[in-house]
C-alpha positions in Angstrom: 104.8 131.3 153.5 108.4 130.1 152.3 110.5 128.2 154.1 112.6 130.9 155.8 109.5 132.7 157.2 107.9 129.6 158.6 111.1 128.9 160.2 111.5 132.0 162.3 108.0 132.2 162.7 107.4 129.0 164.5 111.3 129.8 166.4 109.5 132.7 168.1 105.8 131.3 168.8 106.9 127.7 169.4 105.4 124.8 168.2 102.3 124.7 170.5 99.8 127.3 169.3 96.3 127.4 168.3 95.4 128.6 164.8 91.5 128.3 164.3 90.1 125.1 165.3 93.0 123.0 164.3 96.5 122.4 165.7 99.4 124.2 164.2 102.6 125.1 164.1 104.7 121.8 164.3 102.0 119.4 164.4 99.5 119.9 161.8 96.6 117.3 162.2 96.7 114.8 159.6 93.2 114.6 158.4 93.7 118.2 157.6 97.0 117.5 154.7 95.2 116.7 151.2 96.8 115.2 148.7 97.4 116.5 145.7 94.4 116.3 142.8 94.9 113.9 139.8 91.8 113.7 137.1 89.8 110.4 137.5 91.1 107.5 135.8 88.1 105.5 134.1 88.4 102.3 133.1 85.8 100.3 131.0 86.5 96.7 129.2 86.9 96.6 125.4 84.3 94.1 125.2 81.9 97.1 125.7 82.2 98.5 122.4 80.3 97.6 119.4 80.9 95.3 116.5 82.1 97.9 114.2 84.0 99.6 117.0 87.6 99.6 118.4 88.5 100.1 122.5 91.1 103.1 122.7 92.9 104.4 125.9 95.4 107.1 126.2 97.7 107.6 129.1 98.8 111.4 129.2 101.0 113.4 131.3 101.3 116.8 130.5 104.1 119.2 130.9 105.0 122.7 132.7 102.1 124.2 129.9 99.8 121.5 129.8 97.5 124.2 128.3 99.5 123.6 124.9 98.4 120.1 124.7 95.7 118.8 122.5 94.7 115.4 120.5 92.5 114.2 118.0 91.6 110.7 116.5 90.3 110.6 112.8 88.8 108.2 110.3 88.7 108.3 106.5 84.9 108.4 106.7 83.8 109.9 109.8 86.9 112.7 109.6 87.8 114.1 113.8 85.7 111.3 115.6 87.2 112.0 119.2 89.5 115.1 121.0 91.1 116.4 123.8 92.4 120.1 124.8 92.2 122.2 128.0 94.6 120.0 130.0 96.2 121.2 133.2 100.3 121.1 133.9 102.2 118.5 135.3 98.7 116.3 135.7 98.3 112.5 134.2 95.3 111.7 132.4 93.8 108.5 130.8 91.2 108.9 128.2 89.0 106.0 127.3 86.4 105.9 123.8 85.3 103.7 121.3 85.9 104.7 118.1 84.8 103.4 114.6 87.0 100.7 113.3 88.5 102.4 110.2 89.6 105.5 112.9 93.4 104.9 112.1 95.4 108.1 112.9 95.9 109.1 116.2 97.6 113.2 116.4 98.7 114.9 119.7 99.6 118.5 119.0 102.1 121.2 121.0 100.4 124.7 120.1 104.2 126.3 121.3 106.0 123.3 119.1 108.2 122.1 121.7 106.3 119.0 122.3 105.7 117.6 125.9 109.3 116.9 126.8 112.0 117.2 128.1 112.3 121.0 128.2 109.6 122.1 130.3 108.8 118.9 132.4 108.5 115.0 131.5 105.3 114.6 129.8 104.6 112.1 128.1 102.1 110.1 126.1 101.2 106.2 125.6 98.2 104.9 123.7 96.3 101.3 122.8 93.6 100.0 121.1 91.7 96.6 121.9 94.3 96.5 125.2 97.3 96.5 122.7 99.8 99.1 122.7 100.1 101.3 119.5 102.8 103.7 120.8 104.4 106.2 123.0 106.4 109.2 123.0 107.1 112.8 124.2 109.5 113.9 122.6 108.5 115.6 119.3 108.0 119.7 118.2 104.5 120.8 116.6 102.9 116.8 116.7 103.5 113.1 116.6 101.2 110.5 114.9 100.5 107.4 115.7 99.0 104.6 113.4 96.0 102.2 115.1 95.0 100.1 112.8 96.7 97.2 112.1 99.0 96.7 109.4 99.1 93.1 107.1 103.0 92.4 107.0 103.9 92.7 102.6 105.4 89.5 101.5 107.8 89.6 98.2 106.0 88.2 94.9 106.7 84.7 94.6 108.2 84.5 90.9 108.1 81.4 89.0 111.4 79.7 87.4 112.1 81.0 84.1 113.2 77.8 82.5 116.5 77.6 80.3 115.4 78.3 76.3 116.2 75.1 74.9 118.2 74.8 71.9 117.9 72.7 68.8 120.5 69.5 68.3 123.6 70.8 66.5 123.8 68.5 63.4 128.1 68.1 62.2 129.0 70.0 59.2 128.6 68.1 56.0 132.0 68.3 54.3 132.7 68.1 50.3 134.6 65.0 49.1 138.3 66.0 48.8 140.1 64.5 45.6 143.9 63.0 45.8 146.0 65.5 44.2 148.4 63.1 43.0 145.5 62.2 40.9 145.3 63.2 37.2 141.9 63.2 34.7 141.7 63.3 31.4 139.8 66.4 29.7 138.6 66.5 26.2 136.9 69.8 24.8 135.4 70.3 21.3 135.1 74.2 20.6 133.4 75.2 17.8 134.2 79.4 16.9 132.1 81.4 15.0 133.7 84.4 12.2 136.3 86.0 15.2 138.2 82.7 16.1 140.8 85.2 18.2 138.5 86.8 20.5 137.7 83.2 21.9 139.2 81.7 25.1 139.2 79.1 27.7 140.7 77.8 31.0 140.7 75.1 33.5 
């Protein structure tokens, strides 16, 4: 019953009453208060998984429509090799699986497409593989992705040097004797015409 039933209910009967075979009213008998349910938590080392196998974990804690919430892990060759759907609200879970090696995309879905927070309740999502943690979030619309294989770090191409062109020795310009022209030479020219003397010339 709410709060302000209880209260004038147990104003007028008091707090020492009988209800069943328990104690009521004021004094409810602890053994009788349960806590609230959470799904098991398993826990297995990584070591247990085969050569060609990878340990994953996922921490999950769903929102007010934890009904909304799935996942899914894939590989490149064995396609959708683990999932999870049916969750209830505002519960934590931790998943646990070993998965093939080359499994390297990790998808949680919101079938409404507001995610898992912070609209209706704090949910939230963490995951790892091999006891290392690949990411986290809850904050997101339709789905998030996360990557779980590792990923080399890309170095820049070491170029080498392009040496200088090398150029051939420059030789000095050879330069024609120049003559004094103060100087004077003596010319002598023997012409010898043919039948039209006048249409003959020369010069120096």
């Amino acid at each position: 019953m709410r709060r302000t039933a209880m209260g004038n209910y147990l104003n007028e009967r008091g707090c020492d009453f009988e209800v069943g075979e328990m104690l009521g009213g004021c004094n409810q008998c602890e053994e009788c208060s349960f806590p609230p349910t959470s799904s098991p938590i398993s826990f297995f080392p990584s070591n247990s998984c085969a050569d060609d196998e990878k340990y994953f974990k996922l921490s999950l804690k769903t929102d007010d429509y934890g009904d909304e919430t799935s996942w899914r892990i894939t590989s490149p060759t064995n396609g959708n090799v683990v999932s999870g759907n049916g969750y209830l609200s505002n519960r934590e879970y931790t998943e646990t699986n070993c998965i093939p090696s080359d499994a390297c995309t990790f998808e949680i879905f919101d079938s409404f497409g507001d995610g898992i927070c912070c609209g209706y309740g704090q949910g939230s999502y963490r995951v790892w593989v091999d006891n290392v943690e690949k990411g986290m979030g809850g904050a997101f619309e339709s789905s998030a992705s996360v990557s779980l294989c590792a990923t080399a770090p890309t170095t820049a191409p070491t170029l080498n040097p392009t040496p200088s062109p090398t150029l051939p020795p420059t030789t000095a310009p050879t330069l024609m004797p120049t003559f004094n022209p103060t100087t004077c030479l003596t010319v002598k020219i023997n012409i010898l015409t043919d039948n039209y003397p006048g249409e003959t010339e020369w010069n120096i």
